[in-house]
C-alpha positions in Angstrom: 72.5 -20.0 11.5 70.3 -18.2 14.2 69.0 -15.7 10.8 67.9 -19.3 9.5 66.6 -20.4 12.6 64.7 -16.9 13.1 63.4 -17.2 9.9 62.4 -20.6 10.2 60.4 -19.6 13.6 58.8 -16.7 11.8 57.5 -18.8 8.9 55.9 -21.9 11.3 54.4 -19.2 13.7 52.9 -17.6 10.0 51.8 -21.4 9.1 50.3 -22.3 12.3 48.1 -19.1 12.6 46.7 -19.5 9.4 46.2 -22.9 9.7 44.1 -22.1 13.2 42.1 -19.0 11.9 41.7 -20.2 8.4 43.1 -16.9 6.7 46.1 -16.3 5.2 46.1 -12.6 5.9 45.4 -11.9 9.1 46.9 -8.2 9.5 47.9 -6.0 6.6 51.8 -6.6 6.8 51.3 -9.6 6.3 50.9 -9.2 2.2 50.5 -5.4 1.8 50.2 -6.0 -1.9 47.7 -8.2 -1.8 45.1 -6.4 0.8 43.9 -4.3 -1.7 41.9 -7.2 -3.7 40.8 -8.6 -0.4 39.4 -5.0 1.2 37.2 -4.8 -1.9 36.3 -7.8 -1.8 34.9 -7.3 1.2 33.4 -4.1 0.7 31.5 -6.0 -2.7 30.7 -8.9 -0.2 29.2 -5.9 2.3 27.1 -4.7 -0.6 25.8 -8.0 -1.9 24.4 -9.0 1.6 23.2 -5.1 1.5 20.9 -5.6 -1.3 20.0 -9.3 -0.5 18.4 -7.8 2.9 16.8 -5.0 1.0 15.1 -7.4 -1.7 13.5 -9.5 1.0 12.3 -6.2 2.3 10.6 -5.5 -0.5 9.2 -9.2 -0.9 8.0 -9.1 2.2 5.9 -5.5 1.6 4.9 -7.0 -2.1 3.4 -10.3 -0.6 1.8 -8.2 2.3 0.5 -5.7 -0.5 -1.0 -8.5 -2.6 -2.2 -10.1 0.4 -4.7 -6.6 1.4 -5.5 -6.6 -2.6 -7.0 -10.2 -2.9 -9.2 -9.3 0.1 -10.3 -5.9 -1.4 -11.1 -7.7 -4.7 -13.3 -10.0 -2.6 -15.3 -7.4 -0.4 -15.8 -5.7 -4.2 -16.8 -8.7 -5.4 -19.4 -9.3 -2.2 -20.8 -6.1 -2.9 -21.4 -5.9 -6.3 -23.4 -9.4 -5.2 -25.3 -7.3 -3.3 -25.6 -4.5 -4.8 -27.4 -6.9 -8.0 -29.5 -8.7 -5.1 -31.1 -5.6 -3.9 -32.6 -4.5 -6.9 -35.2 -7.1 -6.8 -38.6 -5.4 -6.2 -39.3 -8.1 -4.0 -37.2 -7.8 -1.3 -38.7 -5.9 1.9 -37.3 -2.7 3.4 -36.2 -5.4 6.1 -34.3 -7.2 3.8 -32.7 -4.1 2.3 -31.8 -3.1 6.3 -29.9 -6.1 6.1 -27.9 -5.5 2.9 -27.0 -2.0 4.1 -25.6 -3.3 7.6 -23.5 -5.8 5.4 -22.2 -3.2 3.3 -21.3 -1.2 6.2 -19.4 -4.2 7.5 -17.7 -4.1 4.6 -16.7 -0.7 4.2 -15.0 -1.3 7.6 -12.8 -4.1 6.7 -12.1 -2.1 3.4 -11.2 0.4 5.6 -8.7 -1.9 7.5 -7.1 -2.9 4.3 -6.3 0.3 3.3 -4.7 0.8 6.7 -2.6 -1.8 6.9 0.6 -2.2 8.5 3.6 -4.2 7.9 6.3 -4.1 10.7 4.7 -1.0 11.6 4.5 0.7 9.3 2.0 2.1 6.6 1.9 0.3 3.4 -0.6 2.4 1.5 0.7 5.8 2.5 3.7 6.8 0.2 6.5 7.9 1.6 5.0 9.0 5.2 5.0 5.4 6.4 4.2 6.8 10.0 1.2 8.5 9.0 -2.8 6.6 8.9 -3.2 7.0 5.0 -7.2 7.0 5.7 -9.4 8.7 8.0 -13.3 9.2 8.3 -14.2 12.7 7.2 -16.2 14.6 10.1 -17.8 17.0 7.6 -19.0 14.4 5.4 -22.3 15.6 4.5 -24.3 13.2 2.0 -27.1 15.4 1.9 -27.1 17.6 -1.1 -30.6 19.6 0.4 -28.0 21.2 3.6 -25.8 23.2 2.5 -23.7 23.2 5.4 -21.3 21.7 5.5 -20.7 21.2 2.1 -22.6 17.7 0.6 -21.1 15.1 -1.4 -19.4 16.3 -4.6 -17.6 13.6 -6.7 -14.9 16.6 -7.8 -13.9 17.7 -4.5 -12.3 15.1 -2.3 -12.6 17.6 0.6 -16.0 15.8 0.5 -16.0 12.2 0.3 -16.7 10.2 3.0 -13.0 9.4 4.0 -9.6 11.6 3.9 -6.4 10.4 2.8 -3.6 11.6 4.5 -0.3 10.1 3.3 1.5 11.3 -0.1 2.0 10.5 -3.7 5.4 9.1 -3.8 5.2 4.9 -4.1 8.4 3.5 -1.9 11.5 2.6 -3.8 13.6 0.8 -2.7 17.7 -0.1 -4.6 17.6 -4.0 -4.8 21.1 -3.6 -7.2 23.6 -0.7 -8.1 21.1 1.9 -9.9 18.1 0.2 -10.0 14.9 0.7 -7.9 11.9 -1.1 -7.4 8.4 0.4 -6.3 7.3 -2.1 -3.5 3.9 -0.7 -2.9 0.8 1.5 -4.3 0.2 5.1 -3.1 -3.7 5.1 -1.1 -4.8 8.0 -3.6 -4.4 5.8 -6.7 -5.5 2.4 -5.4 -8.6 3.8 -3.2 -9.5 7.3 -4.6 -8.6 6.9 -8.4 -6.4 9.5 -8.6 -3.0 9.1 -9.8 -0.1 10.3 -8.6 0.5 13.3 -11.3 -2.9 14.5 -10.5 -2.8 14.2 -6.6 -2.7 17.3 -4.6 -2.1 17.6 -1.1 -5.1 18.2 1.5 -6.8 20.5 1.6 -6.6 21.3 -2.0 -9.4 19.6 -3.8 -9.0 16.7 -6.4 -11.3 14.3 -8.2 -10.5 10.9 -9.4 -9.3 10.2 -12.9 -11.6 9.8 -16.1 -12.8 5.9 -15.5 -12.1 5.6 -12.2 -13.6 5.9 -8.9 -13.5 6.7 -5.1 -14.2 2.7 -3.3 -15.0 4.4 -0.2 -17.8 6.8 -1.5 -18.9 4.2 -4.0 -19.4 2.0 -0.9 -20.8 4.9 1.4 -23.3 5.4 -1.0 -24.5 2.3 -1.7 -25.2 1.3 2.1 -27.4 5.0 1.9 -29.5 4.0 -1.1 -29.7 0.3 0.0 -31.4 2.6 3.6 -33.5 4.5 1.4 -34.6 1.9 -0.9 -33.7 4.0 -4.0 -33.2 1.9 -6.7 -32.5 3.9 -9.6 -32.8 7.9 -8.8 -29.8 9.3 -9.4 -31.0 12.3 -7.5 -32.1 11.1 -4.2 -30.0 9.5 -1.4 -27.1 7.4 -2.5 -27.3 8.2 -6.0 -29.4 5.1 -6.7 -28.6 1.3 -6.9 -28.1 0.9 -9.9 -25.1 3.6 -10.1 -23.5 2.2 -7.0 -23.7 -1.3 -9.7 -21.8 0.6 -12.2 -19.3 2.5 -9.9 -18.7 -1.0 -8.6 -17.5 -2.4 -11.8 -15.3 0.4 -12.2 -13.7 0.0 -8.9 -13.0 -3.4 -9.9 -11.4 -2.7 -12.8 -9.0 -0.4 -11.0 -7.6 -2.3 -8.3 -6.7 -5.6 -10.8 
């Protein structure tokens, strides 16, 4: 009788704490063949919530991406406006002033874009997240009549009016088991035109891809011939107008 009565005790005491915590295994003895299921269970559960965080991670650097790249599509957009404005023969030197400063307003907040953050840290700069993926170029020399140091030369990116810094590898991130999804665009591509195959590290020279373009030089250049008032000489400052029109276009293209 007091084996029954034990017993009895043992199996209310098992009753009433799983009826106040909810669980009906609380410690491993209590079922030691069915712990197993349960411990993987967990560890699946641990995975799943894992991967959830992750993908909002990279929803949060996708939206903030296409966020930067609807704003450079609109400083494009503004300058290729300009850019088609200026070419009137009508306009005074004045009035071209006026352009240029715009268009070196606009070079800064293309600038910004392309150094944006997102819970501090880089979003154009690869894999070195820490790292300013653009920085103005001290030797930038858009004079090709001084040789020192050397002028503007669209194949050598040792040359162009800004630097970038960061590295070729886009950020991947595992939303499920095996699978990875690039959450953002490497600065080389999306500002210079150079893919990532054909990026080499600073100092190294590169050039941007057939068809595609350097914004910031395109830009740069621009605001010199708008201060200049070349229209269409390819030789003199800037390049001319009418190239900066046609580099626009292409710069458009590339960032859709």
């Amino acid at each position: 009788m007091n084996t029954n009565l034990n017993r009895i005790t043992t199996t209310l005491q098992e009753l009433h704490s799983q009826g106040a915590t909810g669980l009906k295994l609380n410690d491993p003895s209590d079922d030691p063949a069915s712990i197993r299921p349960v411990l993987t269970t967990r560890t699946q559960l641990r995975h799943t919530e894992r991967y959830l965080e992750t993908m909002g991670v990279s929803l949060d650097k996708m939206e903030a991406t296409d966020g930067h790249m609807e704003h450079v599509e609109h400083i494009l957009q503004r300058l290729k406006e300009i850019a088609i404005a200026s070419i009137d023969g009508a306009l005074s030197s004045q009035d071209l002033e006026s352009y240029a400063d715009e268009v070196g307003q606009l070079q800064e907040e293309l600038v910004d874009a392309a150094n944006a953050m997102i819970d501090g840290k880089y979003i154009f700069s690869g894999y070195m997240e820490n790292t300013q993926p653009f920085v103005r170029n001290p030797n930038y020399n858009p004079d090709p009549s001084v040789p020192a140091p050397p002028p503007y030369n669209p194949a050598d990116s040792n040359t162009w009016p800004y630097l970038y810094m960061g590295d070729n590898n886009p950020t991947e991130l595992e939303i499920t088991p095996g699978e990875l999804l690039e959450v953002n665009l490497t600065g080389n591509n999306l500002f210079l035109g150079i893919s990532d195959a054909n990026w080499n590290t600073p100092p190294a020279s590169s050039q941007s891809d057939p068809g595609r373009i350097d914004l910031f030089s395109t830009i740069e250049r621009l605001e010199e011939s708008l201060r200049a008032g070349n229209i269409n000489n390819t030789a003199g400052p800037g390049g001319g107008i009418e190239a900066a029109i046609d580099n626009l276009e292409l710069a458009a293209d590339q960032n859709r």
